[in-house]
C-alpha positions as CSV (number, residue, x, y, z in Angstrom):
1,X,-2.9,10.9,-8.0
2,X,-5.8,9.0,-6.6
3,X,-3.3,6.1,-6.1
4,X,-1.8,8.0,-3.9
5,X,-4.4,8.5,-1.5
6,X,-4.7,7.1,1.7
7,X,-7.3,6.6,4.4
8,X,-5.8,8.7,6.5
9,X,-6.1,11.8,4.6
10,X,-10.2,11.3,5.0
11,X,-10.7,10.9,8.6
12,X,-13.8,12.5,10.4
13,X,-14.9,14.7,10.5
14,X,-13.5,16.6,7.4
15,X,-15.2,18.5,5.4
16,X,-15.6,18.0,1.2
17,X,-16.8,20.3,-1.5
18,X,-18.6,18.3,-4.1
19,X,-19.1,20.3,-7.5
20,X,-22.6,18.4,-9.3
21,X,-24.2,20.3,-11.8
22,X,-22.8,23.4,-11.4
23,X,-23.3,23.9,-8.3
24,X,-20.7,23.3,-5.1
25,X,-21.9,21.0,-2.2
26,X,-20.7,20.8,1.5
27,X,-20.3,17.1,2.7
28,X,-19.0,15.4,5.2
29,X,-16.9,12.3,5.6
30,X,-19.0,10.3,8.1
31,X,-16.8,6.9,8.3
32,X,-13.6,5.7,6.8
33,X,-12.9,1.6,6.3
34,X,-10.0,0.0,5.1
35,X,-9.9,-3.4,3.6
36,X,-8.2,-5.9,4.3
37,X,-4.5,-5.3,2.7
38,X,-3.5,-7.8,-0.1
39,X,0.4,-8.9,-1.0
40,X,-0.2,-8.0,-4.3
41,X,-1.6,-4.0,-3.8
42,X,1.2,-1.5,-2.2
43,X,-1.2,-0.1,0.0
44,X,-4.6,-1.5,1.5
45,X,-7.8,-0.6,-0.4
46,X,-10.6,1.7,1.6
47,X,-13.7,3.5,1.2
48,X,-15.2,6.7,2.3
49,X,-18.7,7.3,2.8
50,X,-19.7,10.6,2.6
51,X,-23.0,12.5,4.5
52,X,-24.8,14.8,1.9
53,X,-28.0,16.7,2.6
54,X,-31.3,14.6,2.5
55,X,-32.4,16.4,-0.8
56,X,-29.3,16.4,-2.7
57,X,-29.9,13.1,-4.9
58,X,-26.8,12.2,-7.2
59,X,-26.7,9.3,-9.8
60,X,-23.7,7.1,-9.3
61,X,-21.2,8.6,-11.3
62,X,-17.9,10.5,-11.9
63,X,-18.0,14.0,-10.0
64,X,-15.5,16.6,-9.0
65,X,-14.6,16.4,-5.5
66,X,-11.9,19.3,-4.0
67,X,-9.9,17.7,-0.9
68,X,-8.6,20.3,1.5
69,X,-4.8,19.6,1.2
70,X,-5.1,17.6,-1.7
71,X,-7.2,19.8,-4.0
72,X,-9.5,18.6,-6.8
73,X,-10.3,14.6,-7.3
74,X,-12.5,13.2,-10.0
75,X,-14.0,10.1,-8.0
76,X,-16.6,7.7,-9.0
77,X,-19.6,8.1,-6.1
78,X,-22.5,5.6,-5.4
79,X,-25.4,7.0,-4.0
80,X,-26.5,4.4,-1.1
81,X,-29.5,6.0,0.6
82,X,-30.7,8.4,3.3
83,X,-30.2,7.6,7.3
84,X,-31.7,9.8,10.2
85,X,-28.9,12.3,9.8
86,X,-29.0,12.7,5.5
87,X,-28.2,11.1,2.3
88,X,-25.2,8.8,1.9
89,X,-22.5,8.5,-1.0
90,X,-19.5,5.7,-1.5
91,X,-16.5,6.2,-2.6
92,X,-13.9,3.5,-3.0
93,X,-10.3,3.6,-3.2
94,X,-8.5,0.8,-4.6
């Protein structure tokens, strides 16, 4: 299913639950960016980078995120630091 996906299905401002630990998170989809497409890949790669509360630190790793239309995703997120307006995951899509 996550092949499936496209960039378009994660433009701002959406809003994500994030289940960590038990607990359910509300984040936000602060900026998608699609790569440049490739011959070889059906559709182009791209990444989403997600806006998280300041105090909610995650380790990189696989977490359980539920899409409004497209329901739960298992994802791989890297943690890539706070800005003025929160902390900030990745998730690419390739």
């Amino acid at each position: 299913m996550l092949e499936q996906l496209t960039s378009e299905e994660f433009t701002p401002p959406m809003s994500l639950t994030l289940e960590a630990h038990g607990q359910h998170h509300m984040l936000q989809v602060a900026e998608v960016h699609e790569f440049t497409p490739h011959a070889a890949r059906p559709k182009p790669p791209f990444s989403v980078t997600l806006l998280a509360p300041r105090e909610l630190l995650l380790p990189q790793g696989i977490y359980s995120l539920h899409h409004p239309t497209r329901g739960a995703l298992d994802v791989f997120i890297v943690p890539l630091g706070p800005d003025v307006r929160g902390m900030r995951y990745e998730i690419i899509f390739n």
